[in-house]
C-alpha angles and dihedrals in degrees: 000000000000117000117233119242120266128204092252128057104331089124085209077093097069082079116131108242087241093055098046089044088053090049095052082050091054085041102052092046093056091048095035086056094044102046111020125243093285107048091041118108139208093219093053085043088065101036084060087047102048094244142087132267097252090067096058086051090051097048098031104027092215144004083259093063089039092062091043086052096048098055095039089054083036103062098016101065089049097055092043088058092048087055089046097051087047095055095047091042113128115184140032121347099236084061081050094053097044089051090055100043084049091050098050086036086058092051092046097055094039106129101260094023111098098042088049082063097052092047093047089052096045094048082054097127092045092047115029100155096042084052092047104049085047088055097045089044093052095025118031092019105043090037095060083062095053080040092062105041090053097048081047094055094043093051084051098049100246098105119041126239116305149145097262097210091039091056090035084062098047086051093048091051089038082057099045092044090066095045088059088050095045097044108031114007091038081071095069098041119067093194100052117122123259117256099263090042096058084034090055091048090045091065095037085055093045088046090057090044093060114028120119122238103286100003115168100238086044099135098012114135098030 
């Protein structure tokens, strides 16, 4: 068990304040995920995080902004770096639109993560603006980016004609939809796919969905 820092010697506390915030942050989303927001503790929060339960109230107030804290970190830097990994691409669209899948897919998938989803969603009414900014970060935010890469492959002949936000929602729900099978239905079914296999055969499926007539990657992946 890891011992909690103290105020004396204990050199976890060398730490620089943006390194241990972003460890209780770490910390909160694997215990928030395991145990839900009400059976989650401060105290376990901290034990997870190497420090006592005094320095997540000092950096957080309360478990309610800690769980605040923790969806907005959660689903915010991903999309950042999404943002990020788009402007820098550099190749087809279809390339660009695989990168940023992968990236949400990844966060999706992240241990913690799904069933930090579920718990945020189901703490809508407590928390409204913590909620709202998750699903703007994973759903409006993430879904301008598959927006973009879509009306750009269209406008360079890769993807065949579509309604760019139409298509971005069926892929967001495509991709949510997995997430459910993988983390939670995959636990009653013996025979269902591992994660990267369903995953490989997602993108292959939306390839063939949007490729123009006679595009070169037509049939690739399959």
């Amino acid at each position: 068990m890891v011992k909690p820092d103290s105020d004396t010697d204990n050199p976890r506390w060398q730490r620089r304040p943006t390194e241990r915030r972003r460890e209780i942050l770490e910390a909160a989303a694997e215990v928030f995920g395991e145990s839900g927001y009400d059976c989650a503790t401060i105290a376990e929060v901290a034990g997870r995080a190497g420090v006592s339960s005094g320095t997540v109230l000092n950096y957080f107030g309360s478990k309610g902004d800690l769980f605040e804290a923790t969806l907005a970190e959660r689903f915010l830097t991903v999309v950042v770096e999404s943002e990020a990994l788009t402007a820098t691409h550099q190749g087809s669209y279809r390339e660009l639109l695989h990168k940023i899948l992968a990236r949400k897919w990844q966060l999706l998938t992240d241990s913690a993560t799904a069933d930090l989803i579920l718990f945020g969603l189901a703490k809508a009414k407590t928390f409204p603006e913590a909620t709202g900014l998750m699903c703007r970060e994973i759903g409006q935010r993430y879904r301008r980016l598959v927006m973009g890469a879509l009306a750009a492959g269209v406008r360079s002949g890769e993807f065949r004609p579509l309604d760019p936000e139409v298509q971005a929602r069926l892929l967001g729900a495509g991709l949510a939809g997995l997430m459910l099978e993988v983390k939670h239905f995959s636990r009653f079914d013996a025979s269902s796919p591992d994660a990267e296999t369903l995953f490989a055969q997602f993108l292959a499926s939306v390839d063939h969905a949007l490729a123009a007539p006679g595009a070169a990657f037509l049939g690739e992946g399959l």
